[in-house]
C-alpha positions, 0 to 999 in steps of 0.5 A, a space after each residue: 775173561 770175555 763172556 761167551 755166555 751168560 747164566 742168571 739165578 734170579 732167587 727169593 732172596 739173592 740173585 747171582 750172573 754168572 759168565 763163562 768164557 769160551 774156553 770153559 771158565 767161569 766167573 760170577 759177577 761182584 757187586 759193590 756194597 758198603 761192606 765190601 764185594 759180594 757176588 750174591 746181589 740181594 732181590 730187594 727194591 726201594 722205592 721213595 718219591 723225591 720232589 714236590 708237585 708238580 716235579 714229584 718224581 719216584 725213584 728206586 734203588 735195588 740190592 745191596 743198597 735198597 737194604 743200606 736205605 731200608 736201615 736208614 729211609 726215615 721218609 716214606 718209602 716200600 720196601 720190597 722184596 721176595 718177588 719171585 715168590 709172586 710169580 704163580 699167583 694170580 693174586 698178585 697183579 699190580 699194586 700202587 706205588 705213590 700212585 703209579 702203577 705196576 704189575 709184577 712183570 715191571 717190578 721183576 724187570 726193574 730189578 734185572 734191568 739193575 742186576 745185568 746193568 753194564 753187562 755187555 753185550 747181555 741182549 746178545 750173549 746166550 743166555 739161560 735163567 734159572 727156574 724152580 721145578 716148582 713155583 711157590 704157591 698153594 696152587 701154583 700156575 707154571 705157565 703164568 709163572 713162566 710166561 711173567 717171568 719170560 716178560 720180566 727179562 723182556 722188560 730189562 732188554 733181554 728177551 732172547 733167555 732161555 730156561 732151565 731148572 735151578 738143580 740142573 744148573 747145580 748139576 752141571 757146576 758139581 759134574 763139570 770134573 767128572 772123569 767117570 760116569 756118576 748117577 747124583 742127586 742134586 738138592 737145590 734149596 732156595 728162599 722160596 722152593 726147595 727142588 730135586 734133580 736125579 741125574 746121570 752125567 756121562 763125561 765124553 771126548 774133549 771135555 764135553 759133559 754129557 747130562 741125562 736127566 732122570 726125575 724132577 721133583 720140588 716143593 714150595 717149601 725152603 728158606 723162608 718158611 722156615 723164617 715163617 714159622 719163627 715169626 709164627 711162634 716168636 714174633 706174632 705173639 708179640 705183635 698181637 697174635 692171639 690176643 683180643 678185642 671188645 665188640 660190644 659185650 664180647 670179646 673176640 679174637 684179633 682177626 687172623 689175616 694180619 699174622 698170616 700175611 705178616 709172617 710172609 716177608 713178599 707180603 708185609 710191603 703190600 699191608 700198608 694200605 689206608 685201609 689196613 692201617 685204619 683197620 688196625 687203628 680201630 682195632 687198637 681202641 678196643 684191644 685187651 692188650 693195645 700195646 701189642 697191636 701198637 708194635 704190630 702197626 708201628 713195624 708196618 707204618 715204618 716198614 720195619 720188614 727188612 730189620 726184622 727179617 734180619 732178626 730173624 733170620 740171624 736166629 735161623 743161622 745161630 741155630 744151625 751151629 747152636 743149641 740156643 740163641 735169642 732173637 733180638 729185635 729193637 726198632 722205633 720203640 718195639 723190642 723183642 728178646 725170644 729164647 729159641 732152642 733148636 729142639 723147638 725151631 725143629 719141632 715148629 719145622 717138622 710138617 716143613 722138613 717132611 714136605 721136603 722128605 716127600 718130594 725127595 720121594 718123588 724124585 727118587 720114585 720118578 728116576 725108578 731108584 732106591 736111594 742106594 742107586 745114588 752115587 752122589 748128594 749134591 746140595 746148594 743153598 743156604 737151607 742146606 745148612 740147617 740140621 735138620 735138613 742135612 741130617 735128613 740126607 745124611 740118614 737116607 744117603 749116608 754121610 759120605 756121598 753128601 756134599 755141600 756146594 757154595 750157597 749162592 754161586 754153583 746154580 748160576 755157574 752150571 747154569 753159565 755153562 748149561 748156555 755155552 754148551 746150548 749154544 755149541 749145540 745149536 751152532 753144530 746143529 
C-alpha cells in the first residue's frame, strides 16, 4: 500500500502510526521486538552514557527495546516513560540527564522522531495526531499542553500535524461501515485520560462519512490510576509507607511525598536525585522498620520502575478475568507477594470509577441525550476490559449496544482516515 495519509496515537503508555492509502485502507505500522511483531510501539525512552571523558557520549534507545534494557542495564541509566502525562503541567520544564539538559518538547521529540523513523514521506503526507479531550493533571493548561505537544512533532520533522480528539479518531474507525445513520458514543480509555465523544454519523454518497460531533467530554482518570491505586495500598506499605522515624524524643511519620510520587510511574524516573537519595539515606538511619525504606531506595537506585510496573500491571489484568491474583514482584533483593481480591482492587477504584461516571454525565448532558438516544457504545482501550468499568456501560447502556474495539490500533486507524478525508476536503475546497 502506499501511504496517502498518515495518523498517530501518541498514548501514556503505547503508541500506534497508522497508514491509509487512497483508496480507503488502512494499516498500522509494526514494529520489531524480541518477542515478535507488535504494532502497539511502547512510549518508553533509556538513556545511558557510553565512553569515557572527554569522549562521553549519552546515547538512547526508545519502545520495545528501552523496555529489553530497562530488564537488563546493570549500569547507570533513566528510564523514562508516561511522558504524555507531563504535557499540561507547568511543573515539569526540564530535567538533567547526565548532565545535559532537556525540556519536555525535546524528550517527546525523541521519541516521535524513533516512532516515524524511516516513514517515508512523513514530513509531507497529511497528518493528524490524536489528543485527549482532557489533559492529565489536577489544573491542566490545554494550550500549553497543545502548544508543547505541536513543538514536540516539530522537533521529530513533522511540523505540519494537525489534531483531533483521540475518541474522534475511535469514532471514525467504528462508523467507517455504517450504511445507516447512527447517534454512538464512543469510550476512548488511555494510560493517562479517559475521554467521551457523542456523535452522529451520516453515511453519504460514494463512501463518504459524514460525522457530526454533538459533546465532549474526558477525565484525567484511566489506566494508570488504577495501576496507582495498587501501589497505594499493595505496594507503599511495603516500601515504607506509613511507617516512621525518630526525631529526637519523637517519633514521627515518614514524610508522605515519597509515596505519592512513587506511586506515579511519569514520576519515580525524576526521584533519583542526590538530594532524594541522601534524604532517604538519612531517613533509613532513623527508621523504626529500615529495611522497608532500604527496599524503597533500592527500587529507585536501580531504577526498578519498569519491573515493577510490570508487576503491577500483570495484577490489573488477572483481575479482570479473576476473583483473586497476587502480585508478585522479586528484583535486587525486594520481594513483594500481595494477595488482591477484585472485591477489593474495586473498593480502592470506586471514587476513580465514579469520575469516569461523571464525565460520562457530561457527555451525554452537552449532546442534550438520555442514554436511551445512544444507539451504539463504542469502547477502545485497555480499561475497557476492566469489570467494573465495563459493567458500568452495560448498566447505563444495556449490554447489547457495547462494543469493544481493538485496544491499540482503532484510535490511530480512524485517525488515518480523519487526515485522508481532511485532506480531500481541502483540495475540494
Amino acid at each position: 500500500m502506499t501511504p496517502a495519509a498518515i495518523g498517530i496515537d501518541f498514548g501514556t503508555t503505547n503508541s500506534v502510526v497508522a497508514l491509509a492509502g487512497a483508496d480507503g485502507s488502512v494499516m498500522t505500522r509494526s514494529f520489531a521486538t524480541k518477542q515478535g511483531a507488535v504494532d502497539a510501539y511502547r512510549s518508553a525512552l533509556m538513556f545511558w552514557r557510553e565512553g569515557r571523558p572527554p569522549q562521553t557520549r549519552i546515547t538512547h534507545v526508545s519502545g520495545p527495546d528501552a523496555l529489553d534494557m530497562a530488564l537488563g542495564m546493570t549500569t547507570e541509566h533513566r528510564f523514562l516513560q508516561s511522558l504524555k502525562t507531563h504535557l499540561s503541567s507547568r511543573a515539569f520544564q526540564e530535567t538533567r540527564l547526565f548532565g545535559k539538559l532537556f525540556r519536555l518538547e525535546d524528550l517527546i521529540g525523541v521519541f516521535l522522531s524513533d516512532l516515524s523513523e524511516g516513514l517515508a514521506d512523513r514530513e509531507a503526507l497529511p497528518l493528524v495526531s490524536g489528543r485527549p479531550v482532557v489533559f492529565a493533571g489536577e489544573r491542566p493548561d490545554e494550550e500549553l499542553a497543545v502548544g508543547r505537544l505541536k513543538a514536540s512533532y516539530g522537533k521529530a520533522g513533522m511540523a505540519q500535524v494537525d489534531f483531533a480528539y483521540e475518541p474522534l479518531g475511535a469514532a471514525y474507525w467504528y462508523a467507517r461501515d455504517l450504511k445507516e445513520p447512527q447517534t454512538m458514543l464512543v469510550a476512548d480509555f488511555g494510560g493517562g485520560t479517559s475521554d467521551f465523544s457523542v456523535m452522529r454519523f451520516e453515511p453519504g454518497r460514494n463512501g463518504s462519512l459524514e460525522a457530526i460531533p454533538l459533546s465532549h467530554a474526558g477525565v484525567g482518570v484511566a489506566g494508570d490510576t488504577f495501576d496507582y491505586r495498587i501501589i497505594e495500598h499493595a505496594v507503599s506499605p511495603a516500601l515504607g509507607k506509613g511507617t516512621e522515624y525518630r526525631s529526637f524524643d519523637k517519633l514521627l511519620p515518614v514524610p508522605a511525598h515519597y509515596h505519592a510520587a512513587f506511586a506515579q510511574w511519569h514520576k519515580l524516573s525524576l526521584m533519583k536525585s542526590r538530594e532524594t537519595m541522601a534524604e532517604l539515606n538519612a531517613l533509613i538511619r532513623e527508621a523504626v522498620e529500615p529495611g522497608k525504606l532500604e527496599d524503597l531506595l533500592t527500587v529507585i537506585e536501580y531504577d526498578l520502575g519498569y519491573e515493577l510496573y510490570r508487576a503491577v500491571s500483570a495484577a490489573k489484568v488477572a483481575l479482570s478475568d479473576n476473583e483473586a491474583t497476587t502480585l508478585s514482584f522479586s528484583q535486587v533483593g525486594v520481594t513483594i507477594e500481595k494477595p488482591i481480591r477484585r472485591t477489593d482492587f474495586e473498593r480502592w477504584i470506586a471514587d476513580d470509577v465514579g469520575a469516569i461516571e461523571a464525565a460520562l454525565d457530561r457527555a451525554l448532558a452537552e449532546a442534550g441525550l438520555g442514554g436511551d438516544r445512544i444507539e451504539a457504545v463504542f469502547m477502545t482501550g485497555g480499561t475497557s476490559y476492566v469489570p467494573a468499568v465495563r459493567s458500568l456501560f452495560d448498566r447505563r447502556f444495556g449490554a447489547g449496544k457495547v462494543h469493544i474495539g481493538d485496544a491499540f490500533r482503532s484510535v490511530a486507524s480512524g485517525l488515518a482516515l480523519l487526515a485522508l478525508d481532511r485532506a480531500r476536503a481541502s483540495v475540494a475546497a
